[in-house]
C-alpha positions in Angstrom: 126.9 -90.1 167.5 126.6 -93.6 165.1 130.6 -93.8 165.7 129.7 -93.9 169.4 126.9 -97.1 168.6 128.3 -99.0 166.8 132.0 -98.9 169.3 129.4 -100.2 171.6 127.4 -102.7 169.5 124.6 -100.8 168.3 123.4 -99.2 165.2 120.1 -97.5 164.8 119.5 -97.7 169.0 119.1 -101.0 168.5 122.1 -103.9 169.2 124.1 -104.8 166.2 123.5 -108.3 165.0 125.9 -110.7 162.8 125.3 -109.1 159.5 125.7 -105.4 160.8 129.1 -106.4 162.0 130.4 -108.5 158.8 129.2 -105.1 157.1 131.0 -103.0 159.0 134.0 -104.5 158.1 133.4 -105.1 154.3 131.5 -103.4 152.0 130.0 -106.4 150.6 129.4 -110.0 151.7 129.2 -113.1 150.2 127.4 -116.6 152.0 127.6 -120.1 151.1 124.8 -122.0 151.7 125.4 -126.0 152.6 121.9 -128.1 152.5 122.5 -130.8 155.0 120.3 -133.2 153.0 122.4 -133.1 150.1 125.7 -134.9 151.6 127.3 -136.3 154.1 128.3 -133.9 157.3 131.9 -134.7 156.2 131.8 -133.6 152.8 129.6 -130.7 154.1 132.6 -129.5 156.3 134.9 -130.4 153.2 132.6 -128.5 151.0 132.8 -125.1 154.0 136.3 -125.0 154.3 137.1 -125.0 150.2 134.3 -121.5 150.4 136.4 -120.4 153.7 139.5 -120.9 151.5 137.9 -118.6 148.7 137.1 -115.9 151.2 133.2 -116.8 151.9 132.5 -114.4 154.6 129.5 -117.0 156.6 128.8 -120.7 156.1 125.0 -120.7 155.9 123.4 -124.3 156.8 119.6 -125.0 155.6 117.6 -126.0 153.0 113.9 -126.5 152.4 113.4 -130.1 152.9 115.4 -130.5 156.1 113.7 -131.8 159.0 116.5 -133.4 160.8 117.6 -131.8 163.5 120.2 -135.0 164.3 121.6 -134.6 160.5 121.9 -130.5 161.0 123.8 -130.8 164.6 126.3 -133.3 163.1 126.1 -131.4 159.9 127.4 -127.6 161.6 129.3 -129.7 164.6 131.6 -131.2 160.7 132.2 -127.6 160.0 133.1 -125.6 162.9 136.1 -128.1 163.1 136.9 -127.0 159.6 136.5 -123.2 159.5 136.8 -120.7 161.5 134.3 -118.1 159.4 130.8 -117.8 161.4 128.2 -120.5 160.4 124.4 -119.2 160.3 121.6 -121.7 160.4 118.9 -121.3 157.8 115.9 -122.8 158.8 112.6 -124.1 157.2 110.8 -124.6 160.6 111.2 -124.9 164.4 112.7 -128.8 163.6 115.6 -127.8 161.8 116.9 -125.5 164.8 120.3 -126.7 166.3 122.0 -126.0 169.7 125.3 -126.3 168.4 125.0 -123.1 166.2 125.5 -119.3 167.1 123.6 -117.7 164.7 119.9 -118.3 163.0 118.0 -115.9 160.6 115.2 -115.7 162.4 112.9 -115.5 159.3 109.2 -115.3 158.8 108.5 -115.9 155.0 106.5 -112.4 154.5 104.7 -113.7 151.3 103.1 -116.9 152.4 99.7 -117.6 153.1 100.3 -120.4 155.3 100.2 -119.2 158.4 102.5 -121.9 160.0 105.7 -119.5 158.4 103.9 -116.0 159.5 104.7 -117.0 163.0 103.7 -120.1 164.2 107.2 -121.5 163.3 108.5 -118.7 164.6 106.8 -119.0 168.3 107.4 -122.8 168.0 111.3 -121.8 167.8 111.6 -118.9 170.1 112.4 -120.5 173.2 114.7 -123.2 171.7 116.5 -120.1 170.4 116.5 -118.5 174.0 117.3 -121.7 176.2 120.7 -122.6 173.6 121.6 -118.8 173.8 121.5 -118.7 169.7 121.7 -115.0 168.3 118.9 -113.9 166.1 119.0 -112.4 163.1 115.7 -110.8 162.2 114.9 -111.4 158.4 112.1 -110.9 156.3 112.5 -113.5 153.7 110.7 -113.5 150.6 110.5 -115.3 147.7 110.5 -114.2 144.4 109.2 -116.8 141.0 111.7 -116.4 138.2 110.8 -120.0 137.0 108.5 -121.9 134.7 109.5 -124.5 137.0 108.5 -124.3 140.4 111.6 -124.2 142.7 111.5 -126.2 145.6 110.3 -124.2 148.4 107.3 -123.1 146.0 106.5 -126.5 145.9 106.3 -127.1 149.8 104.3 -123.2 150.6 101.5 -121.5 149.7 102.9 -118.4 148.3 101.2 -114.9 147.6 103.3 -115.0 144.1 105.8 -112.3 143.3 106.6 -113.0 139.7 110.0 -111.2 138.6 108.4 -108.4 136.9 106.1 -107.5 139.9 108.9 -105.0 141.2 106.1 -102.9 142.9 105.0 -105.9 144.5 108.4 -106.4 146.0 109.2 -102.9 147.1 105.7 -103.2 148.9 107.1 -106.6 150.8 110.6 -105.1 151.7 109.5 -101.7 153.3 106.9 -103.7 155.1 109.9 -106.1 156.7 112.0 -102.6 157.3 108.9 -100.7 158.8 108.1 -104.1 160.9 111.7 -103.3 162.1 113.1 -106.4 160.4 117.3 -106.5 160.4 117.6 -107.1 156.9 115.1 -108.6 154.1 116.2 -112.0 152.0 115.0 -111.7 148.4 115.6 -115.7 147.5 114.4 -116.9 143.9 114.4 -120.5 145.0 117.4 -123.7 145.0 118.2 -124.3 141.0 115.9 -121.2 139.8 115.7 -121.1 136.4 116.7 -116.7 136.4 117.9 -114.9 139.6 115.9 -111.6 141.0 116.0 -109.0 138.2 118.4 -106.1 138.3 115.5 -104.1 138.1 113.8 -105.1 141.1 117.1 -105.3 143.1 117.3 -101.3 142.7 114.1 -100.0 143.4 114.3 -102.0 146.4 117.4 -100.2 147.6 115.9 -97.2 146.4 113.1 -97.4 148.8 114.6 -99.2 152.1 117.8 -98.8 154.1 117.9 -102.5 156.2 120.6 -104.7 154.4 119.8 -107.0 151.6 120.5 -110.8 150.5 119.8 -111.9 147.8 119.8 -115.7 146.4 118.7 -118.2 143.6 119.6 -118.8 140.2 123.3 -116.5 140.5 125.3 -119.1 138.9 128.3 -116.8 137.7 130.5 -114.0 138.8 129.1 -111.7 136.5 125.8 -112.1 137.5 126.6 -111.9 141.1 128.5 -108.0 140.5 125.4 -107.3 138.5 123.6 -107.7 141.7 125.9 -106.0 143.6 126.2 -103.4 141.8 122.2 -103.0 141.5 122.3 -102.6 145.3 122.5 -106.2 146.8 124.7 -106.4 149.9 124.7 -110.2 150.5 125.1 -112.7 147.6 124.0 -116.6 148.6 125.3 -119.3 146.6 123.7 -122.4 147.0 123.0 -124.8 143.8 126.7 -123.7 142.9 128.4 -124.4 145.9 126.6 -127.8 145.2 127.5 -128.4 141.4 130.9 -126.1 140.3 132.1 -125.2 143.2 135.3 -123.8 142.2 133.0 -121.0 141.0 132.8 -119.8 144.5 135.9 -118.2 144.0 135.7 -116.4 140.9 132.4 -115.2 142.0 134.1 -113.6 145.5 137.1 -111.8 143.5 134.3 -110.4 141.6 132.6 -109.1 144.7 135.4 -107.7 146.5 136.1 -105.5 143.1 133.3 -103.3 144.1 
């Protein structure tokens, strides 16, 4: 019986990760993301415990440029001695991979053509991931253009381009990550996109998959964050917002939690 797997840690046969848990307990979830290249660890761990005050459900620490393994230790070491809300790391390669964190989506970015993020990254990190007992969090993370302006990680990779009107495209891309037995799929439309992922897109890909979804990029409001909920999203990440307004966090939480 699934009442039976999941009181001993498993869902689907398989052992429930991070998200499966949070789920569990709340419908829906909301993540802050914290780029350790764009402060100081202190004010990152100031910056985590104002979202843990709001009622962010994980600290997320990553970003596309970071490189510095030093700066993210220090960086997640500043916030676990301010909150007490689980921190995931959110990496950009095997460099960026910490000892002193608990949690890592484990990601392979499904629509690149560089083959260093279809696995190599991935093989690079796998033992690091083993040897500091980090959990993984299997994620098929894919990025979707909703920009005239190239976000940043569409600047660093070789994409197979999703534009935001290519909903086909990115149904395709999510039941591949749910058939490749993926936990959960990422649907990010870059730091400072211009437009988040349509509504549009968001439900036909819960029409067609079952895994949970996160989606990211360009949700600067609380509005706009229920619309995604509502479309079928089951993870909203702030990022840019958490970075420029962000007493906005909190509005855009309540908001969740009405659903």
């Amino acid at each position: 019986m699934l009442s039976e797997k999941i009181f001993k840690g498993q869902i689907g046969g398989k052992s429930m990760n991070l998200i499966d848990e949070l789920l569990q307990r709340n419908k829906k979830l909301h993540f802050s993301l914290i780029d350790p290249d764009k402060q100081s660890p202190e004010k990152a761990g100031d910056i985590a415990h104002s979202c843990a005050e709001f009622g962010t459900n994980a600290i997320m620490v990553g970003g596309s440029t970071v490189l510095n393994r030093k700066l993210v230790h220090d960086t997640i070491e500043t916030i676990k001695e301010k909150v007490e809300v689980p921190i995931i790391l959110f990496p950009n390669s095997s460099e960026s991979i910490s000892e002193n964190v608990e949690h890592i989506l484990f990601m392979m970015l499904l629509n690149s053509k560089d083959s260093r993020y279809l696995g190599k990254e991935q093989a690079k990190g796998a033992l690091l991931v083993k040897k500091w007992n980090i959990k993984p969090i299997s994620t098929g993370y894919i990025v979707i253009n909703t920009s005239k302006k190239l976000t940043t990680i569409e600047q660093r990779v070789k994409l197979d381009i999703i534009h935001r009107d290519n909903i086909e495209k990115a149904v395709n891309y999510a039941l591949y990550a749910e058939m490749s037995d993926f936990s959960c799929v990422y649907f990010d439309a870059g730091s400072g996109a211009e437009k988040p992922i349509s509504n549009e897109m968001i439900k036909a890909i819960r029409t067609n998959i079952n895994i949970p979804i996160i989606v990211g990029g360009g949700i600067r409001d609380e509005d706009t964050a229920k619309e995604k909920i509502d479309a079928g999203a089951d993870i909203i990440v702030n990022g840019t917002v958490v970075e420029d307004n962000l007493r906005k966090i909190e509005e855009i939480i309540k908001k969740i939690r009405m659903n």
